[in-house]
C-alpha positions as YAML, in Angstrom:
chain: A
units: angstrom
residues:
- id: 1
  name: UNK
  ca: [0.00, 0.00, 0.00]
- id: 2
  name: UNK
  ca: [2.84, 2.41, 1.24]
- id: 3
  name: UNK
  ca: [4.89, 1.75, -1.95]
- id: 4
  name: UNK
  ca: [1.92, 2.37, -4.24]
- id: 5
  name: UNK
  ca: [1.33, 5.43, -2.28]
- id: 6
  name: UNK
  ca: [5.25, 6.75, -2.49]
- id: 7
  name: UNK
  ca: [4.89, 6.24, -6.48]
- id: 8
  name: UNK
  ca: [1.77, 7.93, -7.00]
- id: 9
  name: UNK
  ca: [3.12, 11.07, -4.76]
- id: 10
  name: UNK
  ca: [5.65, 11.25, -7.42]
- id: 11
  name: UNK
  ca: [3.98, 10.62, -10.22]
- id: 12
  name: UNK
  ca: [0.88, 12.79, -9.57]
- id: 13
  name: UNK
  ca: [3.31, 15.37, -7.53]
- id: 14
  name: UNK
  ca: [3.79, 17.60, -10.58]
- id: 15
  name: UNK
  ca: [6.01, 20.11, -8.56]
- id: 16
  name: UNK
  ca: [8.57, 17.26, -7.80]
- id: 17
  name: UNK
  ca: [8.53, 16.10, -11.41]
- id: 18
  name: UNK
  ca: [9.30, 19.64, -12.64]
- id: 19
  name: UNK
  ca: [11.91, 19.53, -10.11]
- id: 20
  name: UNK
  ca: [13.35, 16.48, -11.57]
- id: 21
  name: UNK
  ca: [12.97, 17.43, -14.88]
- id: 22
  name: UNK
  ca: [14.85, 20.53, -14.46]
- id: 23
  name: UNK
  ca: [18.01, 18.68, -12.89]
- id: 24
  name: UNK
  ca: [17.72, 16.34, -16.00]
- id: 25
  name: UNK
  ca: [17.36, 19.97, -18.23]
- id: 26
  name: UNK
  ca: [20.96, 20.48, -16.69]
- id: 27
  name: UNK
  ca: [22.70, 17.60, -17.21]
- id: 28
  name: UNK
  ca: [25.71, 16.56, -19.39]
- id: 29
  name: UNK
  ca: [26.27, 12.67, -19.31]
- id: 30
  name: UNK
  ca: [25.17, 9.75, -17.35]
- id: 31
  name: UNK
  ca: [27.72, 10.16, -14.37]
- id: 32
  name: UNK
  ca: [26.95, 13.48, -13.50]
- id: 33
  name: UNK
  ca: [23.00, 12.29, -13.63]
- id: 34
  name: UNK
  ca: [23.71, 9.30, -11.37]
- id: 35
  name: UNK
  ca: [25.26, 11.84, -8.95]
- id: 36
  name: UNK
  ca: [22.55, 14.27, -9.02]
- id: 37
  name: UNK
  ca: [19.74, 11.97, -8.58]
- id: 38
  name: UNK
  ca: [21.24, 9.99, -6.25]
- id: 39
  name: UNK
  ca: [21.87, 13.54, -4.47]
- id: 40
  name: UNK
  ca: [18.18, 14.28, -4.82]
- id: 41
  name: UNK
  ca: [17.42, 10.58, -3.53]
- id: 42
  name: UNK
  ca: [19.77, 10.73, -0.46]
- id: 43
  name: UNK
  ca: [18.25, 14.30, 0.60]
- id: 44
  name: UNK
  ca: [14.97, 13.33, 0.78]
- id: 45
  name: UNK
  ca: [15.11, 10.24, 2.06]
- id: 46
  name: UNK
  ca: [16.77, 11.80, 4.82]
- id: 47
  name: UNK
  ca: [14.25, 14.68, 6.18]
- id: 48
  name: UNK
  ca: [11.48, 12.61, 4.71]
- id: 49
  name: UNK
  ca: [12.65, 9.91, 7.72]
- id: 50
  name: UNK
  ca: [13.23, 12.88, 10.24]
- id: 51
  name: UNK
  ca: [10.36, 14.49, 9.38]
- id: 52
  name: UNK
  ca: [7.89, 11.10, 9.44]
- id: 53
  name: UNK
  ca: [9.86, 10.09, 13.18]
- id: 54
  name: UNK
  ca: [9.13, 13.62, 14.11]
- id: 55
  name: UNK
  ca: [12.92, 14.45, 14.95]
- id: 56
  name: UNK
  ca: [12.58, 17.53, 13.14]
- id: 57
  name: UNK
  ca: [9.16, 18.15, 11.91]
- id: 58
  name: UNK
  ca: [8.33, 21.69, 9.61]
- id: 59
  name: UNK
  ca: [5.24, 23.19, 8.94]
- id: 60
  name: UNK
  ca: [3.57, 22.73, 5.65]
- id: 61
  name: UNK
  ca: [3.63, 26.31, 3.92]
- id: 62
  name: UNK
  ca: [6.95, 27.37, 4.09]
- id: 63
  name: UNK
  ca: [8.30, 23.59, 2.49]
- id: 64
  name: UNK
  ca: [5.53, 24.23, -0.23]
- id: 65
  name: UNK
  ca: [6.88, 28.16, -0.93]
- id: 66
  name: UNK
  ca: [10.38, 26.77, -0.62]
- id: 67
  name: UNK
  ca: [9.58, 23.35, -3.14]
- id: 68
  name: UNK
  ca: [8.04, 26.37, -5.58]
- id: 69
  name: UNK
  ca: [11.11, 28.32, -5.40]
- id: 70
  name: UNK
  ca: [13.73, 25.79, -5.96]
- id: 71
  name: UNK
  ca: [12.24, 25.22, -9.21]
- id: 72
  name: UNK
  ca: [11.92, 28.85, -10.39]
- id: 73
  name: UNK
  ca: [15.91, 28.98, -9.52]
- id: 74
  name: UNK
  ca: [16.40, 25.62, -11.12]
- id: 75
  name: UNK
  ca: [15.08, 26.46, -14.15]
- id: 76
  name: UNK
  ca: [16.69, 30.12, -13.74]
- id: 77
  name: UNK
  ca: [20.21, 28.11, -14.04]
- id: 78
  name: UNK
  ca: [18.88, 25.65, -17.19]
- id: 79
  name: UNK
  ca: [18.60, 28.94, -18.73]
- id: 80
  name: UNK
  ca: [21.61, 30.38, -18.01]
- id: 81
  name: UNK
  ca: [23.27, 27.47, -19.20]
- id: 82
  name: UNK
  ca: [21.43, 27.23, -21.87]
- id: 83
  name: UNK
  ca: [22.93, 30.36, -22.85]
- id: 84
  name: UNK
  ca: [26.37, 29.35, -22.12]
- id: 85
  name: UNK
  ca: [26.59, 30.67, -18.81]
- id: 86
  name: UNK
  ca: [28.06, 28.29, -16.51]
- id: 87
  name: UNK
  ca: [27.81, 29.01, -12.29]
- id: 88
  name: UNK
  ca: [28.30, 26.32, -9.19]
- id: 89
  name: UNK
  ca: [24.67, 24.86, -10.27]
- id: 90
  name: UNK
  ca: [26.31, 23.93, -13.80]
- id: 91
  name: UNK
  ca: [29.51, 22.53, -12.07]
- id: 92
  name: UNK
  ca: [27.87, 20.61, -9.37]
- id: 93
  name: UNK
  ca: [24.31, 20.22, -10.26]
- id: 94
  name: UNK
  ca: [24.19, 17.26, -7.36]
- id: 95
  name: UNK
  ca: [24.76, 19.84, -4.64]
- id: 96
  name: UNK
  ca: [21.35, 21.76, -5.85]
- id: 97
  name: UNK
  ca: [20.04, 18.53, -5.82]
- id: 98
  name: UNK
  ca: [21.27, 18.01, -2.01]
- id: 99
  name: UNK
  ca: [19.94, 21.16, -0.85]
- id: 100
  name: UNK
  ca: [16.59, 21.50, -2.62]
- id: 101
  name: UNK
  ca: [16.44, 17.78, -2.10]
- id: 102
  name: UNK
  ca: [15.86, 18.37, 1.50]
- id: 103
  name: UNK
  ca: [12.88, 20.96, 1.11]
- id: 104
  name: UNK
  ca: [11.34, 17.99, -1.17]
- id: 105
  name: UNK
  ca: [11.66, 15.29, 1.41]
- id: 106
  name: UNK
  ca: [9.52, 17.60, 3.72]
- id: 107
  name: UNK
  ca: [6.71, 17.45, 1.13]
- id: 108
  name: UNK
  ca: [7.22, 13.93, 0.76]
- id: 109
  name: UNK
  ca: [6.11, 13.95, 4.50]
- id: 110
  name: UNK
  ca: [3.41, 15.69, 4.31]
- id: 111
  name: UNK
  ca: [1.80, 13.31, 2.31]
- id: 112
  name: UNK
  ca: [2.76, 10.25, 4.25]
- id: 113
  name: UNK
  ca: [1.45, 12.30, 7.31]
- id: 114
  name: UNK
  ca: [-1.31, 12.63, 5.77]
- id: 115
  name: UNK
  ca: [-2.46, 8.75, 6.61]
- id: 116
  name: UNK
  ca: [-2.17, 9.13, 10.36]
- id: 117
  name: UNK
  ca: [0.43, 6.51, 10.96]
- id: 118
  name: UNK
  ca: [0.45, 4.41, 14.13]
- id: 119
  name: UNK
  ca: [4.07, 4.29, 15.56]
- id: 120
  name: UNK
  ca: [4.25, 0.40, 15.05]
- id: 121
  name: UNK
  ca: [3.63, 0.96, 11.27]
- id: 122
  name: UNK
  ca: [6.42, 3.90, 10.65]
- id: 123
  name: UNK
  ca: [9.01, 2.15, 10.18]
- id: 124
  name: UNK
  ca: [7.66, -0.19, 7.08]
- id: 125
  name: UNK
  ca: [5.24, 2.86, 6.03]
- id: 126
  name: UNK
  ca: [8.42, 4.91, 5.40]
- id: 127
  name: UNK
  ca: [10.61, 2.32, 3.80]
- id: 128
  name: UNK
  ca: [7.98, 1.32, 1.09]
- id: 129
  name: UNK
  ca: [6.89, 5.57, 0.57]
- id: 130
  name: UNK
  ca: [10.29, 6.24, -0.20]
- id: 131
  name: UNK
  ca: [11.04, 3.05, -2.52]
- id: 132
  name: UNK
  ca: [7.79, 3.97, -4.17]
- id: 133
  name: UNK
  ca: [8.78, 7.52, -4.77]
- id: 134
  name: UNK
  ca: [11.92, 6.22, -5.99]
- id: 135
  name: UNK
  ca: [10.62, 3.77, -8.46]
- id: 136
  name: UNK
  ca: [8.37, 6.39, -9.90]
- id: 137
  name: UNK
  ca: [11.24, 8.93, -9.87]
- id: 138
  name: UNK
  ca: [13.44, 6.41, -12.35]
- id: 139
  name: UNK
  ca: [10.01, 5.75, -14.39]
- id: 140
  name: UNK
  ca: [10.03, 9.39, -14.76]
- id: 141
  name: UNK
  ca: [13.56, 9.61, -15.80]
- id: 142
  name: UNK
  ca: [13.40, 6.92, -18.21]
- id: 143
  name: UNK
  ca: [10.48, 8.63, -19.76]
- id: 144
  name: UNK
  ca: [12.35, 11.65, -20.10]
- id: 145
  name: UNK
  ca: [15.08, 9.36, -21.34]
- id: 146
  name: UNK
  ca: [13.37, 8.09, -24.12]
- id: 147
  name: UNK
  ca: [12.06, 11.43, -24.99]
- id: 148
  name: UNK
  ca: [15.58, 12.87, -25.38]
- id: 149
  name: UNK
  ca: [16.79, 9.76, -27.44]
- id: 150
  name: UNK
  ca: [13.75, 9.94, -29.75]
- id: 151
  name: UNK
  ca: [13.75, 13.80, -30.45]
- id: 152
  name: UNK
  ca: [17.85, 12.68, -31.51]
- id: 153
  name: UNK
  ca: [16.43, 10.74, -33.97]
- id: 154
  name: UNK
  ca: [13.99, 12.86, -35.25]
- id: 155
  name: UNK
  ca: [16.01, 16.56, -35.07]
- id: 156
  name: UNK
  ca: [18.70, 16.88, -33.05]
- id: 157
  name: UNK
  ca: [18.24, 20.72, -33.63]
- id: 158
  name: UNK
  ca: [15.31, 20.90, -31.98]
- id: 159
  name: UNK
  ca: [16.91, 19.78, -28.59]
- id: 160
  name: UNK
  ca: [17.86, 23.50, -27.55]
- id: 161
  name: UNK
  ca: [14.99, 25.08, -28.46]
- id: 162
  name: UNK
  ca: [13.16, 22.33, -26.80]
- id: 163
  name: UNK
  ca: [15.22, 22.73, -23.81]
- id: 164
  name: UNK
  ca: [14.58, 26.46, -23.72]
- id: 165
  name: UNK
  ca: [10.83, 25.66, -23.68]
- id: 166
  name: UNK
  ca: [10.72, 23.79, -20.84]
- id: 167
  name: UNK
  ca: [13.17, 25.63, -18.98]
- id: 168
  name: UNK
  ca: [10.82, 28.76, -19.39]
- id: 169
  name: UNK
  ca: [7.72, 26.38, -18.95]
- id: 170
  name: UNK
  ca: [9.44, 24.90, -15.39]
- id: 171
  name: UNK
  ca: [9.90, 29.00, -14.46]
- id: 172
  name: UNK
  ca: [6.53, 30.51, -15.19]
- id: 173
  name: UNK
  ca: [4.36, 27.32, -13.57]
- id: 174
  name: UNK
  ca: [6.77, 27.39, -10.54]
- id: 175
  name: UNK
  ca: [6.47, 31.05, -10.23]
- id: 176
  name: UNK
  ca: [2.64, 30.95, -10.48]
- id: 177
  name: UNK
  ca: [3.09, 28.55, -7.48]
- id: 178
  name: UNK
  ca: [5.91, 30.66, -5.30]
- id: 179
  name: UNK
  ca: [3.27, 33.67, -5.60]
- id: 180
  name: UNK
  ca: [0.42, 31.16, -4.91]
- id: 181
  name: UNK
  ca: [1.84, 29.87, -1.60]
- id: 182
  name: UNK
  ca: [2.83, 32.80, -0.38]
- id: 183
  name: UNK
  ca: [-0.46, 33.95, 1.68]
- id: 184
  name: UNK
  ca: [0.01, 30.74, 3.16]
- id: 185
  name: UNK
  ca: [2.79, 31.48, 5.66]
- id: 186
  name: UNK
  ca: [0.76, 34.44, 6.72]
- id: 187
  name: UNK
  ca: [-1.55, 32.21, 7.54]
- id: 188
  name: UNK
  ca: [0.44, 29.33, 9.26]
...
């Protein structure tokens, strides 16, 4: 149930896909993708799991406003590099994915809050959430996978322009959200 639950979070949690889809948008080979997912993976397993045990639990609003602005500066720096700008993000695109990682894992725990766990079943609940979200995190990424090899195929020429797109796409939507959220820490 818990890893069903995990995978749709992901899959129907169109703010983390946009966040994943932006670290993909930087990318420049396989290694450096292993290393930023894995990043992404190892942040928010981690306050997901403190956040779930409640060793550090965090209010809903400001994770939400902070999940919407790590995408508007994520796709900020797809930009720039698409424009041959390079900064830290462009360098190290796995410590983005470490810090914004961590904001995500909160949200993750919202939603497995959400179910009103007993403390016997927290320890399972949170193992299988977290696989799920990780198996629909690499279904994700092989979709995007595909896309990118099939778009090769078709007109590799298009890939920039493509890119561009989505990086503005990932912006606007996010900002919408950032400027959505906002009255909510008022009223937290």
């Amino acid at each position: 149930r818990y890893l069903i639950l995990g995978a749709e979070h992901i899959l129907f949690g169109i703010d983390h896909l946009l966040f994943v889809l932006g670290l993909l948008l930087l990318q420049h080979g396989p290694w450096r993708l292993l290393q930023t997912i894995t990043a992404f993976t190892v942040a928010h397993s981690i306050t997901l799991g403190f956040a779930v045990l409640g060793i550090f639990p965090v209010p809903n609003a400001p994770v939400e406003v902070l999940i919407a602005l790590s995408i508007v500066l994520l796709a900020r720096e797809v930009v720039v590099g698409l424009r041959g700008g390079e900064t830290l993000v462009h360098r190290k695109p796995w410590l983005v994915a470490l810090v914004f990682g961590l904001f995500h894992g909160f949200g993750f725990a919202g939603a497995l809050g959400e179910l009103g766990l007993s403390a016997a079943d927290v320890p399972m609940a949170l193992l299988f959430f977290n696989l799920g979200v990780e198996a629909g995190q690499v279904a994700f990424i092989a979709a995007l996978l595909a896309g990118h090899w099939f778009l090769t195929l078709i007109n590799r020429e298009l890939i920039p322009s493509i890119y561009r797109g989505l990086a503005y796409g990932l912006g606007g939507i996010a900002t919408f959200w950032f400027i959505e959220r906002l009255p909510a820490l008022v009223a937290a």
